[in-house]
C-alpha positions as a Markdown table, in Angstrom:
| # | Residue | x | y | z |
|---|---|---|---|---|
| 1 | Unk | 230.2 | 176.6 | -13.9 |
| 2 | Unk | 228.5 | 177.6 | -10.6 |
| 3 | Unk | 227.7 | 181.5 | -11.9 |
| 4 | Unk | 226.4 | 179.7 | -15.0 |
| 5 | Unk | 224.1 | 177.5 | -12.9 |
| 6 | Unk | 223.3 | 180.5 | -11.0 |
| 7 | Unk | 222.0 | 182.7 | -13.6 |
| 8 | Unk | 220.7 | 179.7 | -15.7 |
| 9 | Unk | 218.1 | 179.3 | -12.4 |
| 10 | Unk | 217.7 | 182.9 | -12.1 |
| 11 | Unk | 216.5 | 183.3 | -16.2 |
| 12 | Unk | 214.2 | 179.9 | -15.5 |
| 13 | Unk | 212.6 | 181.6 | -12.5 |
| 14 | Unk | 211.7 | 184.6 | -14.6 |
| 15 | Unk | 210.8 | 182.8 | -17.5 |
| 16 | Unk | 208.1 | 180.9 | -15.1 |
| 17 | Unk | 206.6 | 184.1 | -13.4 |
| 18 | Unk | 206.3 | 185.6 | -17.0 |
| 19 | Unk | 204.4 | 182.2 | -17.7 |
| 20 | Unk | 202.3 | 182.7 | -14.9 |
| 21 | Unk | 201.7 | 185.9 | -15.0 |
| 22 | Unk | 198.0 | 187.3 | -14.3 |
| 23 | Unk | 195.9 | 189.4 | -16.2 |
| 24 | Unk | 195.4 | 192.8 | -14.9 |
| 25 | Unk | 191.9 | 195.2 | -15.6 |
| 26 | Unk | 190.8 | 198.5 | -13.9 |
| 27 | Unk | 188.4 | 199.3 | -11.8 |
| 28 | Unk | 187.5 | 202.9 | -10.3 |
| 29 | Unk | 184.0 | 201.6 | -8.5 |
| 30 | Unk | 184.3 | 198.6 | -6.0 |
| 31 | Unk | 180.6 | 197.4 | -7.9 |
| 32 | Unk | 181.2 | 194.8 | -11.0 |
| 33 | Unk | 179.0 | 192.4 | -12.5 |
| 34 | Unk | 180.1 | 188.7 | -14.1 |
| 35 | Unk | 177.8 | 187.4 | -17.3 |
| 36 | Unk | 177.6 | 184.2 | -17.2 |
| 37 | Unk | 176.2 | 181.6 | -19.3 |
| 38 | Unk | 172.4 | 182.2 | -20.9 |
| 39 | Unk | 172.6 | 186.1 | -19.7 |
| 40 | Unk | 173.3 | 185.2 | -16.3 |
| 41 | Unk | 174.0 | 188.5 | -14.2 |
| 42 | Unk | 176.0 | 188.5 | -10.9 |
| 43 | Unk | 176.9 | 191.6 | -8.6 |
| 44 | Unk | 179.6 | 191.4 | -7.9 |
| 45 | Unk | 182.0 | 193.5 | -4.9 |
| 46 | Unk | 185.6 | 194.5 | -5.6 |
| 47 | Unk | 187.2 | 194.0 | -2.1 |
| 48 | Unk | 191.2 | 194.5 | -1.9 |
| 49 | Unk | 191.3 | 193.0 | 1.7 |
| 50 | Unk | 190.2 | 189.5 | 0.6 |
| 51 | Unk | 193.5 | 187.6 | -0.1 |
| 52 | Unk | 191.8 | 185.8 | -3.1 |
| 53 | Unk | 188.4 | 186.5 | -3.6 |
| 54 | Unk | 186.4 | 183.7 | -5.6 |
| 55 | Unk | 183.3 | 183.5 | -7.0 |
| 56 | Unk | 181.3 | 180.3 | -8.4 |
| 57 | Unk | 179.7 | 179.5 | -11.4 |
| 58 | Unk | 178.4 | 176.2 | -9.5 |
| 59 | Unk | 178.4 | 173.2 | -12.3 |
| 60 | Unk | 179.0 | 173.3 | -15.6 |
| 61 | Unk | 177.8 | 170.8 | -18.2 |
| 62 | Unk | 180.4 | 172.2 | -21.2 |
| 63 | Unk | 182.8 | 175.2 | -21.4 |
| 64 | Unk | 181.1 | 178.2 | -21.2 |
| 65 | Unk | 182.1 | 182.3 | -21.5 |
| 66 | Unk | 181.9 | 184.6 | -18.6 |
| 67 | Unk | 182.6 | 188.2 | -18.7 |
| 68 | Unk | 184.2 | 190.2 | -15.5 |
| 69 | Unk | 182.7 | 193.8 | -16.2 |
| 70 | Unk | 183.8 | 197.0 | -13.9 |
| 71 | Unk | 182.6 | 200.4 | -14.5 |
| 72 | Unk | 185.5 | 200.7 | -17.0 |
| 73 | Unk | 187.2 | 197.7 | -17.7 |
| 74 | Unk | 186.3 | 194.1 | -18.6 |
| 75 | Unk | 187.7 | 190.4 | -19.4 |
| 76 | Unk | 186.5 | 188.1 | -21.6 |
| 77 | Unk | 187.4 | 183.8 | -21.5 |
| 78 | Unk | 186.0 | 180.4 | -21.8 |
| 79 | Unk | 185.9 | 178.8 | -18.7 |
| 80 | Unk | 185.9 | 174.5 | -18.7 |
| 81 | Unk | 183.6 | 172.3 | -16.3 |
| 82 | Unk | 185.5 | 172.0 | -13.1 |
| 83 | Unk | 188.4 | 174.9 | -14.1 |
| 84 | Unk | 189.0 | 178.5 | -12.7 |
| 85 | Unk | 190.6 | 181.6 | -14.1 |
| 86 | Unk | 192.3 | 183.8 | -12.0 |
| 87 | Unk | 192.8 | 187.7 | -12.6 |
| 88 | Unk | 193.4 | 190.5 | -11.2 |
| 89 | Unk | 191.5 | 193.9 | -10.8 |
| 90 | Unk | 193.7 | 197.0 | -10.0 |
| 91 | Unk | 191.3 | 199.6 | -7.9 |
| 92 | Unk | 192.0 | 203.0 | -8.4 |
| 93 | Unk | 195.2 | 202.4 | -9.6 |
| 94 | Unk | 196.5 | 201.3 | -6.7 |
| 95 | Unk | 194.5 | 197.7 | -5.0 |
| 96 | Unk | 195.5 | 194.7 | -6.4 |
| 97 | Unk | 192.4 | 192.5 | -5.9 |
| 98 | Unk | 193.0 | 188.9 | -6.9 |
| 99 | Unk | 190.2 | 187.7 | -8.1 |
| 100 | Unk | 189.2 | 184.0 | -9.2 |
| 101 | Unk | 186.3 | 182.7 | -11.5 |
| 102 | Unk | 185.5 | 178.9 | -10.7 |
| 103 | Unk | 182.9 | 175.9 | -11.6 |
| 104 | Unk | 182.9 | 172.8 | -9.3 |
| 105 | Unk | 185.0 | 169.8 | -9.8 |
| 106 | Unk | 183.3 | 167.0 | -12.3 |
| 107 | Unk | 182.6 | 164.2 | -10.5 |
| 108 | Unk | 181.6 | 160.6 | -11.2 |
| 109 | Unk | 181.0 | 157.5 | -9.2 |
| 110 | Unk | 180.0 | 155.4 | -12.0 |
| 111 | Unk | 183.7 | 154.0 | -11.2 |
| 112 | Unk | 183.3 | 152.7 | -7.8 |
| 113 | Unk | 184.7 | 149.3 | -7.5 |
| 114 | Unk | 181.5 | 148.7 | -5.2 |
| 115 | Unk | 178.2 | 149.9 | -6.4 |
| 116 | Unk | 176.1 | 152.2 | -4.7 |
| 117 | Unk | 172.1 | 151.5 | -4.3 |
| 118 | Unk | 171.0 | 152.8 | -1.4 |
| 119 | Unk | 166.7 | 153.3 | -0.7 |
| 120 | Unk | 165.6 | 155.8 | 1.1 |
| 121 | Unk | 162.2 | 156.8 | 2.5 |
| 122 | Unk | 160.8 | 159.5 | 0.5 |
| 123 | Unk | 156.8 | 161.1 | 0.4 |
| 124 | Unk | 155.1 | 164.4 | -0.4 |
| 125 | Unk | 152.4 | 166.0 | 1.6 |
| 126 | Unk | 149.3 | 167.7 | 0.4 |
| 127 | Unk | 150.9 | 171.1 | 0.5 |
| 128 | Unk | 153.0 | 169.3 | -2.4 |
| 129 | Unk | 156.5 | 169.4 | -0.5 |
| 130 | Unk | 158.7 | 166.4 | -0.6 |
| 131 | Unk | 160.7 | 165.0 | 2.3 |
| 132 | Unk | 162.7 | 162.2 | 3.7 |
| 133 | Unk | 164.4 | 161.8 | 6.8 |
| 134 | Unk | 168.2 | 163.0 | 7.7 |
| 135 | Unk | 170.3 | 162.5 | 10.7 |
| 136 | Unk | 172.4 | 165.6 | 11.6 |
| 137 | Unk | 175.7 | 164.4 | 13.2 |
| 138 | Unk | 174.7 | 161.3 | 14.5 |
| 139 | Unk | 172.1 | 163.0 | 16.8 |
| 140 | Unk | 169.6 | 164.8 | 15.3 |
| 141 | Unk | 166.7 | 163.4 | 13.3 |
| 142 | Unk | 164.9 | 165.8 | 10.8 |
| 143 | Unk | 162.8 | 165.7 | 7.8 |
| 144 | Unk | 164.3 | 167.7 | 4.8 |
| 145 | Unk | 162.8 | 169.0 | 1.4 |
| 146 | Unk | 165.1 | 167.8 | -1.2 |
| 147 | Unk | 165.1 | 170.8 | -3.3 |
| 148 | Unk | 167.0 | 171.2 | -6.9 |
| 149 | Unk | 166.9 | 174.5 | -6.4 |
| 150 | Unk | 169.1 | 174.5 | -3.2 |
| 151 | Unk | 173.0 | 173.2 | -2.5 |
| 152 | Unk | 174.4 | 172.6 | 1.1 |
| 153 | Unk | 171.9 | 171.7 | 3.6 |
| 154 | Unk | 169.3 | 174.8 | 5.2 |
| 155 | Unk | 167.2 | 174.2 | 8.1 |
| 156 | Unk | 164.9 | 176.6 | 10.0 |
| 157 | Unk | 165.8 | 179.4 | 12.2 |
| 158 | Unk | 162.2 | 177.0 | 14.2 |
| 159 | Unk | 164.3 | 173.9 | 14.0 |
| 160 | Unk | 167.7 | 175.2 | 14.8 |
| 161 | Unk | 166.3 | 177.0 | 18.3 |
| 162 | Unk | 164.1 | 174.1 | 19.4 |
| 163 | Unk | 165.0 | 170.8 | 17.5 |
| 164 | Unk | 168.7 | 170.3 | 17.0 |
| 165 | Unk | 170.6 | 169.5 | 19.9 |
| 166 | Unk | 174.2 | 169.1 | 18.6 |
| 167 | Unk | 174.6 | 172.8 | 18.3 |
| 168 | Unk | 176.2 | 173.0 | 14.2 |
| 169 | Unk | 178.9 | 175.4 | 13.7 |
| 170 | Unk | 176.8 | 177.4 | 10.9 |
| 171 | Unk | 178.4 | 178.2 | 7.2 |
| 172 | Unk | 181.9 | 177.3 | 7.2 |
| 173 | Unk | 182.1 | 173.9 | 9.2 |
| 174 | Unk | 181.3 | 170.1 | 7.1 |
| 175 | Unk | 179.2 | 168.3 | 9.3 |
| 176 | Unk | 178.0 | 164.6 | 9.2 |
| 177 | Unk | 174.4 | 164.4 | 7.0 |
| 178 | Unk | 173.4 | 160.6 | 7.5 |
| 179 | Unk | 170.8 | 160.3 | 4.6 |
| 180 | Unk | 170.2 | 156.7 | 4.2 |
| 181 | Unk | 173.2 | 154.2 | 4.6 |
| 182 | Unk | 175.7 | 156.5 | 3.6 |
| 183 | Unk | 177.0 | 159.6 | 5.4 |
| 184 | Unk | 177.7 | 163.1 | 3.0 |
| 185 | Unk | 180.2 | 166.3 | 4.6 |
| 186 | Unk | 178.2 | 169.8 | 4.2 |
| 187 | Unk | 178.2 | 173.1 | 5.4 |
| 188 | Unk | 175.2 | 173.9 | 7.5 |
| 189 | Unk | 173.3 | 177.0 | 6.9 |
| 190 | Unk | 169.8 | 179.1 | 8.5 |
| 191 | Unk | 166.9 | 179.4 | 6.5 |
| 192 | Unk | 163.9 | 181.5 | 7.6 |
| 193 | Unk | 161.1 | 179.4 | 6.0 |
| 194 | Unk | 161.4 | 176.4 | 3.6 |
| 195 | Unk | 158.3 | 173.9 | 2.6 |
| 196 | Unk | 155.4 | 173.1 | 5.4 |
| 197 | Unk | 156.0 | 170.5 | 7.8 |
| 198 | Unk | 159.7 | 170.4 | 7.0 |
| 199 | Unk | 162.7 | 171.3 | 9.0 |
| 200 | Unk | 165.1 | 172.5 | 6.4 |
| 201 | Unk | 166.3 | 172.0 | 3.0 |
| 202 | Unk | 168.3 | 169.2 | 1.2 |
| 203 | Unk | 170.4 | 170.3 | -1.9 |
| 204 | Unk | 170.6 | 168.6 | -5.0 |
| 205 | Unk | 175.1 | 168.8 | -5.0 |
| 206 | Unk | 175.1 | 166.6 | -2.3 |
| 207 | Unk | 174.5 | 163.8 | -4.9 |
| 208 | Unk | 176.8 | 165.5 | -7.9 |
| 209 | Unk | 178.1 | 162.6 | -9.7 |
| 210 | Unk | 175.5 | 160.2 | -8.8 |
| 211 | Unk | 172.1 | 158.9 | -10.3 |
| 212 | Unk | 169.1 | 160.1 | -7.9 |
| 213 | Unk | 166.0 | 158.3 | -8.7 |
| 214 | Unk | 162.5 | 159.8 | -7.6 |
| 215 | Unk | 160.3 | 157.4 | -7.3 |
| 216 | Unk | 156.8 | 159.0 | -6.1 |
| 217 | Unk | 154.7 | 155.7 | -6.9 |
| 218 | Unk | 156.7 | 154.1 | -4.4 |
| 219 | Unk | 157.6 | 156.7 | -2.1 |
| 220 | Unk | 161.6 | 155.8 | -2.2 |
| 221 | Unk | 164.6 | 157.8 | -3.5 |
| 222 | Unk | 167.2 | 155.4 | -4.6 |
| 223 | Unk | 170.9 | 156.9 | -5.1 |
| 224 | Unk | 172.8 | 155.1 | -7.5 |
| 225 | Unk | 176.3 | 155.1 | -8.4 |
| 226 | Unk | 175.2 | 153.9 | -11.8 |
| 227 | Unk | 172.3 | 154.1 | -13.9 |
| 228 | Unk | 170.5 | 151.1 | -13.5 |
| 229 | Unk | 169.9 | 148.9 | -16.9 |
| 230 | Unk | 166.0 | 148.9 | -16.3 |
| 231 | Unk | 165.6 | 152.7 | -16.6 |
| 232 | Unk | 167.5 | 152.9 | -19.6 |
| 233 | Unk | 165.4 | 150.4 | -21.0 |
| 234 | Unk | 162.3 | 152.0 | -20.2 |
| 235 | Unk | 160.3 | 153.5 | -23.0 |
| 236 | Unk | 158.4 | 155.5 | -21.0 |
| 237 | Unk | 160.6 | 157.3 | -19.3 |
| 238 | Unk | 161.3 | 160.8 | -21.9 |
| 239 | Unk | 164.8 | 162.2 | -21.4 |
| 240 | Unk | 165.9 | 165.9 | -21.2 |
| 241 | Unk | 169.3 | 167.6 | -21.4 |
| 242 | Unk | 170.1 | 169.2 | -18.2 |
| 243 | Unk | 171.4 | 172.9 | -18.1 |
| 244 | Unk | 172.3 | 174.6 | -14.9 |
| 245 | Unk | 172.7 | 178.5 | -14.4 |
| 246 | Unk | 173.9 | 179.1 | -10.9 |
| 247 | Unk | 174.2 | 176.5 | -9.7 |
| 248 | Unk | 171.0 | 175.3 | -10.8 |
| 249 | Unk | 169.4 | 172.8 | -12.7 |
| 250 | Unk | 167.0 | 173.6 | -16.1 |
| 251 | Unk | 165.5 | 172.0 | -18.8 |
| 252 | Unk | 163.7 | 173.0 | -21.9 |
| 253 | Unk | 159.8 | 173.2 | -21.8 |
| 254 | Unk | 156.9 | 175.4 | -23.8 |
| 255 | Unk | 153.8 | 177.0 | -23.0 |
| 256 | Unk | 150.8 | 177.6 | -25.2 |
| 257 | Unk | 147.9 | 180.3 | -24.8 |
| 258 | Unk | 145.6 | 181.1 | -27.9 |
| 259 | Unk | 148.2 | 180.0 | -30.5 |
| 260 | Unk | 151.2 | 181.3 | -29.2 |
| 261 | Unk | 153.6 | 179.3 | -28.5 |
| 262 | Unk | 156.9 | 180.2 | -25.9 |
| 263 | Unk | 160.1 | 177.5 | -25.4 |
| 264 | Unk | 162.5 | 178.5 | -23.3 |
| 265 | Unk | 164.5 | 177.2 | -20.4 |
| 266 | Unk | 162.6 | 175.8 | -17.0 |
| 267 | Unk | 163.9 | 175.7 | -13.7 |
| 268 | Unk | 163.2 | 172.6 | -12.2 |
| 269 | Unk | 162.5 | 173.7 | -8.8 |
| 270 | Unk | 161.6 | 170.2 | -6.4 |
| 271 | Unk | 161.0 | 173.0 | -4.1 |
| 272 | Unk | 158.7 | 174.8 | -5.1 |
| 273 | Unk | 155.0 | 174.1 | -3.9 |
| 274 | Unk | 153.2 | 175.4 | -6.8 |
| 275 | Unk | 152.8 | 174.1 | -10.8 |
| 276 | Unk | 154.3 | 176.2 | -12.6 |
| 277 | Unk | 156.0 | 180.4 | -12.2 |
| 278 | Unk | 156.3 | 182.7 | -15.6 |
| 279 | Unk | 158.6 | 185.4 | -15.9 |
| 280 | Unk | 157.2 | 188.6 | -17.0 |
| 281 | Unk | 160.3 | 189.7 | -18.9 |
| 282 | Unk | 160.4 | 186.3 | -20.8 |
| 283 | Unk | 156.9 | 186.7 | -21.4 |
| 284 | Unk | 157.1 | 190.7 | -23.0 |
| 285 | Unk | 160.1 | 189.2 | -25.1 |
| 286 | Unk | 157.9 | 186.8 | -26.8 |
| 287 | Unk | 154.6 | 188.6 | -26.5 |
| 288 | Unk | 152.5 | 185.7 | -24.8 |
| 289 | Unk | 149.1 | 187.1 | -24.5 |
| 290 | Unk | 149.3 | 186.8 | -20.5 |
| 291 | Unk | 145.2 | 188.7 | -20.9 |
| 292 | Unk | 143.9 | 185.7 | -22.5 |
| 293 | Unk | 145.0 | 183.9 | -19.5 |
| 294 | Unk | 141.9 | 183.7 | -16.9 |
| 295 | Unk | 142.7 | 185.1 | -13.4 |
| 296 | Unk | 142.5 | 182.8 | -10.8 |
| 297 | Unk | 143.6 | 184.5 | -7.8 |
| 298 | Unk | 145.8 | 187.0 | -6.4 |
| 299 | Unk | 147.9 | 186.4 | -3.3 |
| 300 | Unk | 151.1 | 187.2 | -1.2 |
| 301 | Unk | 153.8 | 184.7 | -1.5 |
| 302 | Unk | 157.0 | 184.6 | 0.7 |
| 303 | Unk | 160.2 | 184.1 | -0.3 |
| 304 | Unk | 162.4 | 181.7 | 2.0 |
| 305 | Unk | 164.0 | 185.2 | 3.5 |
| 306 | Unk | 160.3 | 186.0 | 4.6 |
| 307 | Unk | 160.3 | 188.7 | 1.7 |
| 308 | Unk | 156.7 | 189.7 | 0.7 |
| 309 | Unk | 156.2 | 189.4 | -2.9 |
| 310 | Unk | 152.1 | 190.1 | -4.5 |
| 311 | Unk | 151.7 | 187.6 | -7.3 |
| 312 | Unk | 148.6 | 186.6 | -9.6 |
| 313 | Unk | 147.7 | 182.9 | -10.3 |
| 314 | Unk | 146.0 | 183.1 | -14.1 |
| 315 | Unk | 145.1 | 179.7 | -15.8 |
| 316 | Unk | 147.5 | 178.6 | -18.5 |
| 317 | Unk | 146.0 | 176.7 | -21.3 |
| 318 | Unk | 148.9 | 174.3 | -22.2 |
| 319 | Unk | 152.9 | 173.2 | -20.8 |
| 320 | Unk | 154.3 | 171.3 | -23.0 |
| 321 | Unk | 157.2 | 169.0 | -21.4 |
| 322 | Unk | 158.6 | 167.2 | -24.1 |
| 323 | Unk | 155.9 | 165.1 | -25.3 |
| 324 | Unk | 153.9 | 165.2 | -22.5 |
| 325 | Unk | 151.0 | 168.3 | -22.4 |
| 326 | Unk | 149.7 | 169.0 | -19.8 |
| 327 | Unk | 146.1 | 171.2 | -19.8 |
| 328 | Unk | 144.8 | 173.9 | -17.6 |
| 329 | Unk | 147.9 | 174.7 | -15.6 |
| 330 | Unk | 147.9 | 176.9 | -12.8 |
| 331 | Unk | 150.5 | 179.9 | -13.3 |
| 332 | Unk | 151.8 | 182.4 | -11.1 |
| 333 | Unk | 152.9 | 185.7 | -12.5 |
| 334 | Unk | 155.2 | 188.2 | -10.7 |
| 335 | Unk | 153.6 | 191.4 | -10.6 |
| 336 | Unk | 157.0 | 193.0 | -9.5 |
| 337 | Unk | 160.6 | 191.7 | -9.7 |
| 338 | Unk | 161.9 | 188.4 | -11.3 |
| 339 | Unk | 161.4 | 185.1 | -10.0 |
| 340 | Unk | 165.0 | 184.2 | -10.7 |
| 341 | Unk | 167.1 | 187.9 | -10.1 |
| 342 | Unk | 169.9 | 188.2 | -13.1 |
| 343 | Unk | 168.2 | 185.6 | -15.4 |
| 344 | Unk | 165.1 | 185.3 | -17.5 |
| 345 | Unk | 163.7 | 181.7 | -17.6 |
| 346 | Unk | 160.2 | 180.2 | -15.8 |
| 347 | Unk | 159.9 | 177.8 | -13.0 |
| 348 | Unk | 158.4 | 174.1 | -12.6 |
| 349 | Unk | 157.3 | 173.4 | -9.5 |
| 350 | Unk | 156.3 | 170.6 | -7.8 |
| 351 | Unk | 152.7 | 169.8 | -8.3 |
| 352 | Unk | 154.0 | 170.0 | -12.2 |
| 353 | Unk | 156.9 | 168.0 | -11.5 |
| 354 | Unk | 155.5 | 165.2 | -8.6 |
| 355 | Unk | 153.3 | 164.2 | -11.9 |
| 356 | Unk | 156.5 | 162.4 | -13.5 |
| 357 | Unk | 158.6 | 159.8 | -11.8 |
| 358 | Unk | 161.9 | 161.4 | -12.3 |
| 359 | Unk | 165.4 | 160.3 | -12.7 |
| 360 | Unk | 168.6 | 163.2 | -12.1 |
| 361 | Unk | 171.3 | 162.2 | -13.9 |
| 362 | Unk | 174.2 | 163.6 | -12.3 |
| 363 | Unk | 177.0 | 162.6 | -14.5 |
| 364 | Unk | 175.9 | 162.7 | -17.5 |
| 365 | Unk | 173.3 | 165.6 | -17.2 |
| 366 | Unk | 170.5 | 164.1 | -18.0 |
| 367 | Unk | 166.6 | 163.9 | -16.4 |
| 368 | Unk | 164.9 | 161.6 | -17.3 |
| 369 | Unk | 161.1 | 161.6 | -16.8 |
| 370 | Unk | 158.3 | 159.2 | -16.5 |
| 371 | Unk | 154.2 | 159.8 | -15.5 |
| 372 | Unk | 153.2 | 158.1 | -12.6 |
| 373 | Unk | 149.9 | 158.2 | -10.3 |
| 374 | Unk | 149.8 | 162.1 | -10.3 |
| 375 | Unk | 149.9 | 162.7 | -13.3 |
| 376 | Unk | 146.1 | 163.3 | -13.7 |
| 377 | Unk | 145.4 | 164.7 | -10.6 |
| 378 | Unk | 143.8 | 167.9 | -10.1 |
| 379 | Unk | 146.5 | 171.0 | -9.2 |
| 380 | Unk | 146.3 | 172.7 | -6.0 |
| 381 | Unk | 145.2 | 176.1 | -7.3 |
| 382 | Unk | 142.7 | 174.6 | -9.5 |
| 383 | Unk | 139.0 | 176.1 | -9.3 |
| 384 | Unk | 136.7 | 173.7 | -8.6 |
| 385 | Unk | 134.3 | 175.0 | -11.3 |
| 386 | Unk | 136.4 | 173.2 | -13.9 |
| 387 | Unk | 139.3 | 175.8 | -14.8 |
């Protein structure tokens, strides 16, 4: 009876590792890329001295397929909102390289036996960059940009030398971010520029699983656990499905210029200063006659790495936002590289987007959008001769 028991656990323990068992692909070059969802590209570095190396899709709204590609092998699978696949990629025959694809955990506070409404101060200067004020481990008081275009809390190379006292453990250490009544965990990392007369940036996955409300008629973000009653009752707020690619949130919009018309997918970028930034590949791919467009200016932006990049501002003649159309929009147009490396999709930026009350919809995906005071204001790049 015991030898039965014996080899009765011996044939279960093989039985579970065949179960469990990894899938195996071939690499010669340590370089790979991973395709992601809308023709997201990622480089990606084969490295057999990481234990489990893992890579992140960020959030997903529905399952999705991602591609692992080497120089001669690949794998194919549908990956869920808040799963991971793992696999394994043999180097040269001979380096296993565990490797892991992952999207965040799904979260939702709509559950909360006590609901969450808490106001917080919340402006925008005239160099159209949004802020409200953070305390950084009980000490330090800072204004932030709360971008949707960044996660995890950046601030300043300026601000970390001569403005924070409590010395943060940079990258792999959750500190205290008091924003508000409540107090969020994040990772703290360096930044060399972010918007003007700001110390850093705020990220939008601070507030996953929540309902932010951006309130510019007001000046107050309110974070609720639930969506309040009185916006989903609102006819004049317009609601759009929310899509994120890395990590970052999208929504579908359209430009016009002399009867052509383009949609395709919108980054909605709360930190970025400007109206509105066309990609030049989405623009060849649906031949949008970019020469009808009247040159404004031409100018050297800077990326927040302090990367030079020479970009033309050309007058637009129509964005479409669902129903709302806006006229005469100010458009920057790379004149080398991609706005967003690896994809192809525009940008909204925020003197398009500070036009529209706006409400993030973190659990169920949804913005939801409203105009307020801005929303005939003049843009920043705008001639004054009536472009």
């Amino acid at each position: 009876m015991k030898y039965f028991l014996t080899l009765l656990f011996i044939l279960l323990r093989f039985w579970a590792l065949s179960q469990t068992k990894l899938p195996v692909i071939q690499a010669i070059s340590n370089q790979a890329k991973i395709y992601e969802y809308n023709n997201a590209v990622s480089n990606w570095g084969i490295n057999p001295k990481i234990k489990l190396d893992v890579h992140s899709t960020g959030k997903l709204s529905k399952p999705v397929w991602v591609k692992f590609k080497t120089d001669i092998d690949s794998l194919s699978f549908k990956l869920e909102p808040g799963s991971y696949k793992d696999f394994i990629v043999l180097l040269n025959g001979r380096d296993s390289c565990v490797t892991r694809i992952q999207s965040a955990e799904m979260k939702d506070f709509s559950k909360l036996t006590l609901a969450i409404r808490d106001t917080i101060p919340f402006s925008i200067n005239r160099f159209n960059t949004n802020y409200l004020p953070v305390v950084l481990n009980g000490t330090d008081s800072l204004m932030l940009n709360f971008d949707s275009g960044a996660t995890e809390i950046c601030i300043t190379t300026d601000a970390l030398n001569q403005k924070v006292k409590s010395q943060p453990k940079l990258y792999s250490t959750a500190h205290d971010i008091k924003i508000g009544n409540r107090v969020f965990k994040s990772a703290i990392y360096d930044i060399a520029i972010a918007g003007n007369e700001v110390d850093g940036l705020l990220g939008w996955n601070l507030f996953d699983g929540m309902i932010v409300e951006l309130d510019y008629d007001n000046q107050r973000m309110i974070v609720h656990s639930k969506m309040p009653k009185q916006i989903l009752a609102d006819k004049h707020y317009e609601k759009f499905k929310l899509t994120y690619i890395k990590n970052k949130p999208f929504i579908e919009s359209e430009i016009l210029q002399s009867g052509t018309r383009s949609k395709s997918l919108f980054f909605f970028d709360l930190g970025y200063q400007k109206a509105l930034m066309l990609d030049p590949d989405v623009l060849t791919a649906s031949r949008f006659p970019t020469k009808d467009m009247v040159v404004i200016k031409k100018v050297i932006m800077h990326g927040t790495k302090g990367n030079e990049v020479p970009v033309i501002t050309a007058n637009l003649e129509s964005l479409k936002i669902g129903k709302f159309q806006l006229k005469n929009v100010p458009s920057q147009i790379m004149t080398q590289g991609k706005p967003m490396p690896g994809v192809n999709v525009h940008y909204l930026g925020s003197d398009v987007l500070k036009k529209f009350n706006t409400v993030l919809d973190f659990q169920k995906n949804i913005i939801y959008l409203k105009p307020n005071h801005f929303y005939d204001t003049e843009y920043a790049d705008q001639k004054k001769n009536g472009v």
